[in-house]
PATITI-967469 format. One line per field, with one value per residue (C-alpha): residue number from 0; residue in one letter; chain; y, z negated, x. Coordinates in steps of 0.2 Angstrom, whole numbers. Example, Ala and Ser with C-alpha at 12.3 -4.5 7.8 and 13.67 -1.06 7.14 Angstrom:
! residues 2
n = (0; 1)
res = (a; s)
chain = (A; A)
yy = (-22; -5)
zz = (-39; -36)
xx = (62; 68)
This chain:
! residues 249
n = (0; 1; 2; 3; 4; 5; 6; 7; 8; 9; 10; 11; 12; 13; 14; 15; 16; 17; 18; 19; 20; 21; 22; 23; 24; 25; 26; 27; 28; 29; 30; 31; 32; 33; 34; 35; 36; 37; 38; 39; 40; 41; 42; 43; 44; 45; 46; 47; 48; 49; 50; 51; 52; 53; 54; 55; 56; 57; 58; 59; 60; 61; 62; 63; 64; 65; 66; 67; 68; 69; 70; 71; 72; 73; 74; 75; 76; 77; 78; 79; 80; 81; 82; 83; 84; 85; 86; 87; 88; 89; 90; 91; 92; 93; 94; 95; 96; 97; 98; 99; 100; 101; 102; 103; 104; 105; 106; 107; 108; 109; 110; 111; 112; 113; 114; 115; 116; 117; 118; 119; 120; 121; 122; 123; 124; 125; 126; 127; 128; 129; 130; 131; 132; 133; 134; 135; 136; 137; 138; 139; 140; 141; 142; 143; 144; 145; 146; 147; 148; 149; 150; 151; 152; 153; 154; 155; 156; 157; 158; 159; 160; 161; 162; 163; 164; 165; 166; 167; 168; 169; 170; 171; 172; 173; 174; 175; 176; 177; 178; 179; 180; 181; 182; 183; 184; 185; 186; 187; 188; 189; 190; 191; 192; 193; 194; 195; 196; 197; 198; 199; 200; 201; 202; 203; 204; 205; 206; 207; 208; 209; 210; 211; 212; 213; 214; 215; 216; 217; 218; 219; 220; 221; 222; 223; 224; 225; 226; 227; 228; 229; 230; 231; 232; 233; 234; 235; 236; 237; 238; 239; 240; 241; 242; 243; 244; 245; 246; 247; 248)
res = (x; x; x; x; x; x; x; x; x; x; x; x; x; x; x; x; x; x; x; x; x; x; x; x; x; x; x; x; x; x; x; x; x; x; x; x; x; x; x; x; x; x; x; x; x; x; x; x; x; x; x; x; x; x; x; x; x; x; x; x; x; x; x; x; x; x; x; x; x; x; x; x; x; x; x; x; x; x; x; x; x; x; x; x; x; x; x; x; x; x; x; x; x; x; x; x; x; x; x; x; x; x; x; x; x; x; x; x; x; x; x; x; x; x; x; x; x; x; x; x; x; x; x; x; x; x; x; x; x; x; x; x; x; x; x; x; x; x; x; x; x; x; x; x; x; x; x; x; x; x; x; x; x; x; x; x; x; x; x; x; x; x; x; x; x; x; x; x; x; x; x; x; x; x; x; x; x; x; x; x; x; x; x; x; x; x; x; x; x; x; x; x; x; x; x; x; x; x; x; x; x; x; x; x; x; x; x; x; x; x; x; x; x; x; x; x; x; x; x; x; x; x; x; x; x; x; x; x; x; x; x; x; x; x; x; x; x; x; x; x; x; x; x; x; x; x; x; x; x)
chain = (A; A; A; A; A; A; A; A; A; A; A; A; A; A; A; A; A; A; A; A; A; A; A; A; A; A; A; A; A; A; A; A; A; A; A; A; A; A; A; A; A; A; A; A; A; A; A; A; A; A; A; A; A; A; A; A; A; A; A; A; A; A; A; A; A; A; A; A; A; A; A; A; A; A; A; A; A; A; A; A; A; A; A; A; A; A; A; A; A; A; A; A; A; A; A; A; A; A; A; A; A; A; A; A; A; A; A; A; A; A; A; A; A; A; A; A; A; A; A; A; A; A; A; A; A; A; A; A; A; A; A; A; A; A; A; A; A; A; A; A; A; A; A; A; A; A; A; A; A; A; A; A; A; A; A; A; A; A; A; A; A; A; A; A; A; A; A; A; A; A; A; A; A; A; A; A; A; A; A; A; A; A; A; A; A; A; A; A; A; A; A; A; A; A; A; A; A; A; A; A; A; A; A; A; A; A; A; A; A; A; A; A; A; A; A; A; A; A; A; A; A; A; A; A; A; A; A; A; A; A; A; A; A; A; A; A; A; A; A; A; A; A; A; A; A; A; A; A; A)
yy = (-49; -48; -62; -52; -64; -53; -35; -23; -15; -27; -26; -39; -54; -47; -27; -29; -41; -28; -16; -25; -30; -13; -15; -33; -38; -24; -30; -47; -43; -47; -62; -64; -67; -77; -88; -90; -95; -105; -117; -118; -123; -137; -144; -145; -146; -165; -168; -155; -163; -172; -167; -157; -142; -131; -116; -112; -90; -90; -73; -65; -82; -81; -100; -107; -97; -107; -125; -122; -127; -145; -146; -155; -142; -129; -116; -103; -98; -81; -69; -55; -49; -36; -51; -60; -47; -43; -62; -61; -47; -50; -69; -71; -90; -90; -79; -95; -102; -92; -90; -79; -89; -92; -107; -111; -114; -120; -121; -138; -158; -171; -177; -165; -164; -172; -158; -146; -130; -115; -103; -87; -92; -102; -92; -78; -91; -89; -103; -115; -132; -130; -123; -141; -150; -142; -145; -163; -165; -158; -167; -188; -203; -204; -184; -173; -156; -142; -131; -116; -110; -98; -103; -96; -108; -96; -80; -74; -72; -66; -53; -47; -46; -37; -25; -22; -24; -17; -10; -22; -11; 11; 13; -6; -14; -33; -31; -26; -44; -60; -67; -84; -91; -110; -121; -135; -151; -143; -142; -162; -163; -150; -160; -171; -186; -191; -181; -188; -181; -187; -172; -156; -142; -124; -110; -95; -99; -88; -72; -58; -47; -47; -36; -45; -57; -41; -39; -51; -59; -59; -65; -81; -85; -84; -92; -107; -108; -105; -121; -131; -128; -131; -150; -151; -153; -135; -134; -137; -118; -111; -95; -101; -120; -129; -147; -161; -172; -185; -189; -207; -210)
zz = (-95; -109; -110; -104; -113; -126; -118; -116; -104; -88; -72; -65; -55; -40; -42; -46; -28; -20; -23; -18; -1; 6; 5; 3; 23; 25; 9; 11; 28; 29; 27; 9; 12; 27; 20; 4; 17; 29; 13; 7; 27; 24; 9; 15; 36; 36; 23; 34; 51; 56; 39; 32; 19; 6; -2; -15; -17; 3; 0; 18; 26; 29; 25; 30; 47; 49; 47; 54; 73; 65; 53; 58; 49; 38; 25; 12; -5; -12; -26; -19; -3; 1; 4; 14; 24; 29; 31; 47; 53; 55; 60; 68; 69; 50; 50; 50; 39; 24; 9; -9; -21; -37; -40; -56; -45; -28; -17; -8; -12; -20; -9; 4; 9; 10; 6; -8; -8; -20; -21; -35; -38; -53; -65; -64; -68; -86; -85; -77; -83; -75; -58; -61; -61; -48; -36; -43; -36; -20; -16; -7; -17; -11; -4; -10; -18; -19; -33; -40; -56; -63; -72; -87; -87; -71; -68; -61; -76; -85; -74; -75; -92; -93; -80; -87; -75; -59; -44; -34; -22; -23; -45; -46; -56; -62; -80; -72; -74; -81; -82; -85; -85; -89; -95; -81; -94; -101; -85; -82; -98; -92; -76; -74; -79; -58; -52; -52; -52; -37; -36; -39; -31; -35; -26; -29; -41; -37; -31; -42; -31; -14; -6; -8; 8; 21; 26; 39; 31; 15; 17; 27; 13; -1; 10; 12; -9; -12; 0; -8; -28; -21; -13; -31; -49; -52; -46; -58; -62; -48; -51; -39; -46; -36; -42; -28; -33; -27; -33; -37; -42)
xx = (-68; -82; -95; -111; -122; -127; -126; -142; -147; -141; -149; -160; -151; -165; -161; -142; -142; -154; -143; -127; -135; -131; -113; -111; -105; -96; -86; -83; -72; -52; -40; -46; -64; -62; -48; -61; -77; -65; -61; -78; -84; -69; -78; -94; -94; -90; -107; -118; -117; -131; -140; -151; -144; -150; -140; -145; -140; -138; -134; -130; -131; -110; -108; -125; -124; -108; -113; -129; -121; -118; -131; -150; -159; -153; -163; -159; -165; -160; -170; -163; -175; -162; -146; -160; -166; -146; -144; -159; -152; -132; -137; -154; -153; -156; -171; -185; -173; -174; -186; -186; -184; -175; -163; -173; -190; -185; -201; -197; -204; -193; -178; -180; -160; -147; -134; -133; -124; -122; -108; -107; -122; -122; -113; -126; -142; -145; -158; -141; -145; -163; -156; -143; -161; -168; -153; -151; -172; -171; -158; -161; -153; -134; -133; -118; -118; -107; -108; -96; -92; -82; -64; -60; -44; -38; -28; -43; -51; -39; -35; -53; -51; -36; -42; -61; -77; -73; -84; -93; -102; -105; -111; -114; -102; -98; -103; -120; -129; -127; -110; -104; -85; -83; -70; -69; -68; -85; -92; -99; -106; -123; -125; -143; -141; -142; -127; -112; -93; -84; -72; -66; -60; -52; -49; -39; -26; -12; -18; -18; -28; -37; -28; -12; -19; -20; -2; 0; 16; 11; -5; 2; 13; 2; -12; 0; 5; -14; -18; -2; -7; -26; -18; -11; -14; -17; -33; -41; -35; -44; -53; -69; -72; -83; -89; -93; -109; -117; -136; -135; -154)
């Protein structure tokens, strides 16, 4: 897939989100999506209960609304009005919970949480490194964050760009907005100078295509090799690559 760095004429992150908000739940259903959330909610459930927890791009609330049961206190920050108005209504518990915002300028005091989160977010920030600071602010001395970025050591990637921008909702497509893919040896070199690596995870490494996990046999088959190469040295080629911090000043 082409850098989008340098191309005119992009949409907003807030309209190209707006826009996506229509369609997003309907599209994020199937073994694929939920094998995808079930493995983020792995990461983060044993860190969220008892604690307080920010994600950051909450989107439709689909993994905040999860670990909000376990959690203390929860909230949400999303630029997109239209994901955050879906969020309240496809899971009311989150509607007090939410607030528009961008990652670059979270609206909360120093050390306000304990736990971090922010999924397909990151890679559409232009401003990343400042959105890394905000995260890195918010969070209390010894809290954890989970945050995603986009592999360009994966299949995932080069799929995309073998296959050109695809649809991502009705006349909305990927090379739309702001697109980032990352080399994961880079990634620890643009972290503030107060998180600190304690692990990395990757996701999707094998699967060529979504739909591959919808056939009930074949979707168990490739969910178990996905899981295995995850447990292995291969994830670092995971298409999703989500770094685990902890904030140690």
């Amino acid at each position: 897939m082409r850098s989008t760095e340098h191309l005119e004429g992009m949409q907003s992150n807030r309209d190209y989100y707006d826009r996506m908000s229509v369609s997003y739940e309907s599209s994020r259903q199937g073994r694929y999506h939920e094998w995808i959330d079930d493995r983020l909610i792995d990461l983060c459930l044993p860190w969220a209960r008892g604690k307080e927890v920010l994600e950051v791009g909450v989107g439709t609330g689909r993994i905040l609304g999860r670990l909000q049961p376990s959690a203390a206190d929860v909230r949400g920050v999303d630029l997109s009005r239209g994901m955050l108005e879906s969020a309240a209504r496809t899971r009311p518990a989150l509607r007090d919970k939410l607030i528009e915002a961008g990652a670059e300028t979270l609206p909360f005091d120093d050390a306000s949480f304990d736990l971090a989160l922010s999924f397909k977010t990151l890679p559409h920030v232009r401003e990343r490194g400042r959105a890394l600071e905000e995260i890195a602010r918010v969070l209390r001395p010894g809290g954890r964050a989970f945050v995603e970025f986009y592999n360009r050591l994966s299949l995932r990637y080069l799929v995309k760009y073998l296959r050109g921008p695809a649809y991502v909702a009705p006349n909305q497509k990927e090379d739309q907005v702001y697109l980032r893919w990352d080399w994961p040896w880079q990634l620890p070199k643009e972290l503030p100078a107060s998180l600190r690596v304690r692990g990395a995870h990757g996701f999707r490494i094998l699967t060529l295509s979504a739909g591959w996990h919808e056939p009930a046999l074949m979707g168990k088959v490739l969910r178990w090799a996905e899981d295995e190469a995850a447990a292995s040295f291969l994830r670092r080629c995971g298409g999703f690559y989500v770094l685990e911090l902890e904030k140690t000043r």
